[in-house]
Gaussian input, Z-matrix of N, CA and C with variables (Angstrom, degrees):
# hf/3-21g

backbone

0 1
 N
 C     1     B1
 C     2     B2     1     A1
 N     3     B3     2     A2     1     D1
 C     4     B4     3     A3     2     D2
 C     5     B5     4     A4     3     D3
 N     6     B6     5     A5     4     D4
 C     7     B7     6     A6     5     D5
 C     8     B8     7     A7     6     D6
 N     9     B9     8     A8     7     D7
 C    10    B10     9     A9     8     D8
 C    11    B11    10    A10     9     D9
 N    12    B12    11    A11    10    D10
 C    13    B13    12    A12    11    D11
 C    14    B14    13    A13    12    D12
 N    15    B15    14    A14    13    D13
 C    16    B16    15    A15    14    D14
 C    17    B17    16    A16    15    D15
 N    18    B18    17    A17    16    D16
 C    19    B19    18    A18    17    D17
 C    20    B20    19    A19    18    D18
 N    21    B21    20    A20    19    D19
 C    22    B22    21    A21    20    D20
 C    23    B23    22    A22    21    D21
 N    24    B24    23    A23    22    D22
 C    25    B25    24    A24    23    D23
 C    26    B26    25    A25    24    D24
 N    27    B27    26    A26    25    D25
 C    28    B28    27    A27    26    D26
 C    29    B29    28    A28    27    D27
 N    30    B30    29    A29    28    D28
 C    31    B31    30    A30    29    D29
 C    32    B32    31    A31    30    D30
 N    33    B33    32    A32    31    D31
 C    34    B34    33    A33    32    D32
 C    35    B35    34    A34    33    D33
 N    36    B36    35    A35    34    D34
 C    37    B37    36    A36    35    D35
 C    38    B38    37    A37    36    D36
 N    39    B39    38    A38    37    D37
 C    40    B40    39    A39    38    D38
 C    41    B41    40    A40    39    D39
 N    42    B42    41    A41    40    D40
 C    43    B43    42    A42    41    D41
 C    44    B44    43    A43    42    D42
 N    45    B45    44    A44    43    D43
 C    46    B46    45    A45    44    D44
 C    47    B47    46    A46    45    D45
 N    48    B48    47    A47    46    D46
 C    49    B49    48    A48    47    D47
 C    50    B50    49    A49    48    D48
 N    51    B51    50    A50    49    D49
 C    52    B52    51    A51    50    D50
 C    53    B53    52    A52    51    D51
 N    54    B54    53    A53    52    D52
 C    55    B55    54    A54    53    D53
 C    56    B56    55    A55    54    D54
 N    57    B57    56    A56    55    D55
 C    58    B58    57    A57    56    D56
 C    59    B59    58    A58    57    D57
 N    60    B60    59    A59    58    D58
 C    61    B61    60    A60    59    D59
 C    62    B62    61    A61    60    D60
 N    63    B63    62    A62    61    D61
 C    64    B64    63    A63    62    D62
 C    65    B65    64    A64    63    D63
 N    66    B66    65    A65    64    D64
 C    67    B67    66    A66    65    D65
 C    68    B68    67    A67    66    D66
 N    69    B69    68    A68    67    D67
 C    70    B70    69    A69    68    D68
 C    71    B71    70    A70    69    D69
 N    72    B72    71    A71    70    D70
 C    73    B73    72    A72    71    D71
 C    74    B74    73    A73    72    D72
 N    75    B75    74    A74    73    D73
 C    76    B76    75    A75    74    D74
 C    77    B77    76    A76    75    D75
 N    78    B78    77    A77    76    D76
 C    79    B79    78    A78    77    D77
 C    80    B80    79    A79    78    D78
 N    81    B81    80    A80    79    D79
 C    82    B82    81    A81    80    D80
 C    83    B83    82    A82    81    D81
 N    84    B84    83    A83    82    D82
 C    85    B85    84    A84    83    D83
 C    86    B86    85    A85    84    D84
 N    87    B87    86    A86    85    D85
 C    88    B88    87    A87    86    D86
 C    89    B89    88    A88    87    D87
 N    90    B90    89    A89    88    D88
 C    91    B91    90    A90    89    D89
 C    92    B92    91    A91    90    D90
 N    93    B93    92    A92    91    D91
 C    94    B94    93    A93    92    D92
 C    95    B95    94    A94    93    D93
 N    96    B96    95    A95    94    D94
 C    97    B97    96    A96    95    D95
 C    98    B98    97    A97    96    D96
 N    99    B99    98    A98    97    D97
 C   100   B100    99    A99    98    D98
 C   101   B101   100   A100    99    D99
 N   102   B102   101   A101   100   D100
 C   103   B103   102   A102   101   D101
 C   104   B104   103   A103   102   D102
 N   105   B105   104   A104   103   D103
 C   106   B106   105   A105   104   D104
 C   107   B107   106   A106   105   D105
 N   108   B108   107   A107   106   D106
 C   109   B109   108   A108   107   D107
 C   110   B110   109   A109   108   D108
 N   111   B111   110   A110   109   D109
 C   112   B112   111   A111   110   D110
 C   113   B113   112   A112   111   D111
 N   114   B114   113   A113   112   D112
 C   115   B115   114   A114   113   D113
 C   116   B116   115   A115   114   D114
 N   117   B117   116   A116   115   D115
 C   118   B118   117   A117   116   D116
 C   119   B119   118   A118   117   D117
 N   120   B120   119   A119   118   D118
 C   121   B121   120   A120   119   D119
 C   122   B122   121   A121   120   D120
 N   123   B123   122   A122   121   D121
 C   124   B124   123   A123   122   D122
 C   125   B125   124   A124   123   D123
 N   126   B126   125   A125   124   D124
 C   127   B127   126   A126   125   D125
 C   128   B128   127   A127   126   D126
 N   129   B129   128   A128   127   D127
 C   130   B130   129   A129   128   D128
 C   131   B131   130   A130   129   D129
 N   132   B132   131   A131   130   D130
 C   133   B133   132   A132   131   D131
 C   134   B134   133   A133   132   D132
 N   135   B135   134   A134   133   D133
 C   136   B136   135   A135   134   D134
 C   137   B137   136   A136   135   D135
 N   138   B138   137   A137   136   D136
 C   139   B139   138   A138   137   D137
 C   140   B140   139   A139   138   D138
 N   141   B141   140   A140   139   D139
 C   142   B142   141   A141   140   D140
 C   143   B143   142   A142   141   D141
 N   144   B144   143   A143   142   D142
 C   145   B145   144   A144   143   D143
 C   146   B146   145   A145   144   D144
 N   147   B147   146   A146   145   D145
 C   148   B148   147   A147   146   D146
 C   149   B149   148   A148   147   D147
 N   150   B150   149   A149   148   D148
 C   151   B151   150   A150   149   D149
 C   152   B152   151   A151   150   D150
 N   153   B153   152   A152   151   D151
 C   154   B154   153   A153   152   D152
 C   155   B155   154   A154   153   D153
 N   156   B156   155   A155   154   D154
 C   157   B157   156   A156   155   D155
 C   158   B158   157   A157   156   D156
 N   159   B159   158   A158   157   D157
 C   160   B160   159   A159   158   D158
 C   161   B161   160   A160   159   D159
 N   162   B162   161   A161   160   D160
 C   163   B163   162   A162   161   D161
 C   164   B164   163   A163   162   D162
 N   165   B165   164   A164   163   D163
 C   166   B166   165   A165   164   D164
 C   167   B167   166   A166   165   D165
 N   168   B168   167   A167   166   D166
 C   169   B169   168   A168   167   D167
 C   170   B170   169   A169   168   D168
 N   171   B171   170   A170   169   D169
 C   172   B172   171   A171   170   D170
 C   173   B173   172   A172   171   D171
 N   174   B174   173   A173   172   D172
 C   175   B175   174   A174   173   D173
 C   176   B176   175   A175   174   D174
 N   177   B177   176   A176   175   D175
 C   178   B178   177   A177   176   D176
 C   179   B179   178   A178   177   D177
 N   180   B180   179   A179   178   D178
 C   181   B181   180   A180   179   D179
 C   182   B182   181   A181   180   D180

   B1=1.4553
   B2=1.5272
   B3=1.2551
   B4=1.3339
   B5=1.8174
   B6=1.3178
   B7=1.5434
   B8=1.8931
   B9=1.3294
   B10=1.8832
   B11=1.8277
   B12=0.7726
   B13=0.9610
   B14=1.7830
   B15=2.1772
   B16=1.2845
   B17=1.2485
   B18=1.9009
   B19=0.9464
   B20=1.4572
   B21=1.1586
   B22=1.3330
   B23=1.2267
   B24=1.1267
   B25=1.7364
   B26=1.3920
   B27=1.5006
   B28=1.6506
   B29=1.7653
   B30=1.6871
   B31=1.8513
   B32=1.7920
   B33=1.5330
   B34=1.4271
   B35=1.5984
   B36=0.6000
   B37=1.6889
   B38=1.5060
   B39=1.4970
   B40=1.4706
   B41=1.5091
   B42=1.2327
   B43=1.4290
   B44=1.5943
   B45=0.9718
   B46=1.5109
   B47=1.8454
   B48=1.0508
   B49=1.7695
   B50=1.3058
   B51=1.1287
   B52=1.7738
   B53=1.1496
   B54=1.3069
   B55=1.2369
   B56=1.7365
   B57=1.6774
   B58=1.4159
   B59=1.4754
   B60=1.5825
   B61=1.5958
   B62=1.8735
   B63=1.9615
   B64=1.9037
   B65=1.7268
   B66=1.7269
   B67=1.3088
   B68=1.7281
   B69=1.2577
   B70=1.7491
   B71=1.8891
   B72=1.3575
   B73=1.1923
   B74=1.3189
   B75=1.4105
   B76=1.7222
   B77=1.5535
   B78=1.2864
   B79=1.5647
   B80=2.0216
   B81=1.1377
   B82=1.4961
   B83=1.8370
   B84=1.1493
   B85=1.9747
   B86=1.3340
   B87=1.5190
   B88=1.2690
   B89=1.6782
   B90=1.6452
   B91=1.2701
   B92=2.1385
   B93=1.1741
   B94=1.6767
   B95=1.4261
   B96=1.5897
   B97=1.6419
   B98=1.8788
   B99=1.3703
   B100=1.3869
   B101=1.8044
   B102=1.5232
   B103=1.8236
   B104=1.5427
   B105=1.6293
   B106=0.9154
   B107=1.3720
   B108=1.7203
   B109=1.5827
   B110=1.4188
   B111=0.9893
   B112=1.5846
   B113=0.8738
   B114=1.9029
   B115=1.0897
   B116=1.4470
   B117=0.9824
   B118=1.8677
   B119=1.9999
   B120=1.1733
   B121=1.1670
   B122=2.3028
   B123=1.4227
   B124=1.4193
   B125=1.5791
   B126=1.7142
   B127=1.2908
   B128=1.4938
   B129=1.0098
   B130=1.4073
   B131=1.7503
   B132=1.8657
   B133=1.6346
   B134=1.3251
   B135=1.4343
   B136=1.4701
   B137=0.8131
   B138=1.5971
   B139=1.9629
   B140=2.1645
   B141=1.3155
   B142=1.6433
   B143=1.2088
   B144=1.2814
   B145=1.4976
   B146=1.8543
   B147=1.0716
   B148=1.3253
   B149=1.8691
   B150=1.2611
   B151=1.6188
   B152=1.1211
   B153=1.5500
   B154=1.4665
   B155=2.2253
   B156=0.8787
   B157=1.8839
   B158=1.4784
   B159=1.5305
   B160=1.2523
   B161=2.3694
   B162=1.3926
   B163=1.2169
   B164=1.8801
   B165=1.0871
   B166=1.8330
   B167=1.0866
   B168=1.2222
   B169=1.5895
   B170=1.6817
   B171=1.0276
   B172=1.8126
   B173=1.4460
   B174=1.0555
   B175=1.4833
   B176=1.5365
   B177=1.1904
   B178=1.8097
   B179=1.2189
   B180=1.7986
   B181=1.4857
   B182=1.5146
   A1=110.54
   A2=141.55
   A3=138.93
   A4=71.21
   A5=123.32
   A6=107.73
   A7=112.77
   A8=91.80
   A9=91.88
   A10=99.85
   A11=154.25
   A12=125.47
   A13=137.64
   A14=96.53
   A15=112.21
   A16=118.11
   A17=138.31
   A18=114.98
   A19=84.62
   A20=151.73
   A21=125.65
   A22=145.34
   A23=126.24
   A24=145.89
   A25=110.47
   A26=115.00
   A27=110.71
   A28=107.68
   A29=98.52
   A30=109.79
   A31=104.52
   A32=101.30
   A33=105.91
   A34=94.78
   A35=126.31
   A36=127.35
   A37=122.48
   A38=87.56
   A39=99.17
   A40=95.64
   A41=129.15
   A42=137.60
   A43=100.17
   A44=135.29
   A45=134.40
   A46=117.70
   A47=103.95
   A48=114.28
   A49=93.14
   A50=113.49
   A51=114.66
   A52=103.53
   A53=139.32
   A54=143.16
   A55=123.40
   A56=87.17
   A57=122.03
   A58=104.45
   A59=91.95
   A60=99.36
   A61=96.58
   A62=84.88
   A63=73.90
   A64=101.30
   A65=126.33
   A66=120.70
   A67=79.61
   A68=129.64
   A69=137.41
   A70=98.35
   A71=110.30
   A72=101.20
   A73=127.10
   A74=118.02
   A75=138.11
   A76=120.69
   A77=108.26
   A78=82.80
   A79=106.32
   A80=98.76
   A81=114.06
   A82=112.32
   A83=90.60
   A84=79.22
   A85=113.49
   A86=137.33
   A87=117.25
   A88=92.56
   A89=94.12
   A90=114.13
   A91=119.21
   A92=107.73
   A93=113.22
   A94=85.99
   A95=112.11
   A96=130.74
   A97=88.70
   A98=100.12
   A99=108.04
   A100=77.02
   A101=95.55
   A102=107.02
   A103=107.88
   A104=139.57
   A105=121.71
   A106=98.35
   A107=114.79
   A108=129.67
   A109=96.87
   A110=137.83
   A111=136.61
   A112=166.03
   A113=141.26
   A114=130.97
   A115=130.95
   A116=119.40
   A117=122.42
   A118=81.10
   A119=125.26
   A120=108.62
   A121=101.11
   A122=84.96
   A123=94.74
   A124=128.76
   A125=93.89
   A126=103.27
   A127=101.83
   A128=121.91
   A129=111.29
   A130=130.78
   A131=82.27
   A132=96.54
   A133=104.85
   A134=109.56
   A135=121.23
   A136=138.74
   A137=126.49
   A138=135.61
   A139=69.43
   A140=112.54
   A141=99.21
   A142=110.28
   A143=138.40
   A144=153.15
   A145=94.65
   A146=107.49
   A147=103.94
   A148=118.65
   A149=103.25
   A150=113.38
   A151=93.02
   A152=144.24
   A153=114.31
   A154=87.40
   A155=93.72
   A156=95.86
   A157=101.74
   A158=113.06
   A159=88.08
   A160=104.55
   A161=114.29
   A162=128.37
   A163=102.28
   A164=104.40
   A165=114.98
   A166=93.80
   A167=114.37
   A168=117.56
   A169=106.72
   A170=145.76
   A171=134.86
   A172=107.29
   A173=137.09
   A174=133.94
   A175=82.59
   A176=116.82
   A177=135.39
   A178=117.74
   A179=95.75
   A180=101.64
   A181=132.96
   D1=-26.71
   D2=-127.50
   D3=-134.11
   D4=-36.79
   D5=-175.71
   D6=-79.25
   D7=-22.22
   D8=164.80
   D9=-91.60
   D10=12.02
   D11=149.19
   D12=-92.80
   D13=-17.39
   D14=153.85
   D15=-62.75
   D16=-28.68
   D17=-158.34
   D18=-108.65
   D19=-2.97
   D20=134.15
   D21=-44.01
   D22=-50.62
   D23=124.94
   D24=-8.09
   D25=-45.31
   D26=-172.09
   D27=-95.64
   D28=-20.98
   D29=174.49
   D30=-61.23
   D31=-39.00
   D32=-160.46
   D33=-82.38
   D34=-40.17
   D35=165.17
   D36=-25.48
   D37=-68.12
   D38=-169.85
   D39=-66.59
   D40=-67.90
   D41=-164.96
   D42=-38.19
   D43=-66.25
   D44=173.92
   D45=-58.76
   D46=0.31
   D47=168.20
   D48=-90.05
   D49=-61.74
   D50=-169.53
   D51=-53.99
   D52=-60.23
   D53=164.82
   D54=-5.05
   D55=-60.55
   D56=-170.39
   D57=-51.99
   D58=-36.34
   D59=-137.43
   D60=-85.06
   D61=-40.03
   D62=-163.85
   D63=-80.37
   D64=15.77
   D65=-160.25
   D66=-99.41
   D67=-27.62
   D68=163.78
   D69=-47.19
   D70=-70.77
   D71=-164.03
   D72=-80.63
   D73=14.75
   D74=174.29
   D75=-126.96
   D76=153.85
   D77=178.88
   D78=-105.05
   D79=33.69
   D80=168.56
   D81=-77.56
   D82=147.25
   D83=-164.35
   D84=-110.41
   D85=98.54
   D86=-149.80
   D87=-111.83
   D88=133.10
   D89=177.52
   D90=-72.11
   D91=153.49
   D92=-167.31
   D93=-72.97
   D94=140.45
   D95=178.55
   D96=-83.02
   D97=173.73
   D98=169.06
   D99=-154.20
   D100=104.82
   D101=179.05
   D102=-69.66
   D103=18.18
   D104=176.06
   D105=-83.74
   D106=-32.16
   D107=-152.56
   D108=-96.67
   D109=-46.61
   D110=146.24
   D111=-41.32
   D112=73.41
   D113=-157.64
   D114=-64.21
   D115=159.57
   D116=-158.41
   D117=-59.68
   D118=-40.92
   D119=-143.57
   D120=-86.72
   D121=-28.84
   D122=154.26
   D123=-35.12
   D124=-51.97
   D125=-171.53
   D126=-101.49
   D127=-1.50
   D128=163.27
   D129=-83.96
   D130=-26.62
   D131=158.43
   D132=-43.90
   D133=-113.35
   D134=176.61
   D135=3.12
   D136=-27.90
   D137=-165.83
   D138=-96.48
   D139=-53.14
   D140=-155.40
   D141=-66.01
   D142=-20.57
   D143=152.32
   D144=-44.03
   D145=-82.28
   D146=-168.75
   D147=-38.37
   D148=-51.45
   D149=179.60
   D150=-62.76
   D151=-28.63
   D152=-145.00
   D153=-106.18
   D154=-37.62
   D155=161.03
   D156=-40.70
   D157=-76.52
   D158=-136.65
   D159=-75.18
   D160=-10.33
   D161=172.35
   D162=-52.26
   D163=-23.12
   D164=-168.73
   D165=-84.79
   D166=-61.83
   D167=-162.19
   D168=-83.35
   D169=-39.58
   D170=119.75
   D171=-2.24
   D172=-52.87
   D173=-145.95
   D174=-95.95
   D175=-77.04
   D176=174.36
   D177=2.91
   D178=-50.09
   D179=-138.38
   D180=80.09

């Protein structure tokens, strides 16, 4: 029990790095999740929003 709840802890981590990371490489502003209020798929929206921006704007120019 206590080892699924570290690797949740370490899921929620990463997911909010990525966050971090592509809100660095856009000028889209992505706000801090609080994963109690958020479903995984919520937040899975959002990271694919983000990749699929910045792949557009790559493509764009």
């Amino acid at each position: 029990m206590e080892q699924a709840k570290i690797r949740k802890q370490k899921a929620e981590k990463r997911i909010l790095e990525i966050l971090r990371s592509l809100e660095e490489d856009t000028d889209l502003e992505v706000t801090d999740i609080e994963f109690g209020k958020h479903s995984i798929a919520e937040i899975s929206g959002a990271i694919a929003f983000y990749e699929m921006h910045i792949r557009l704007r790559m493509e764009l120019g």
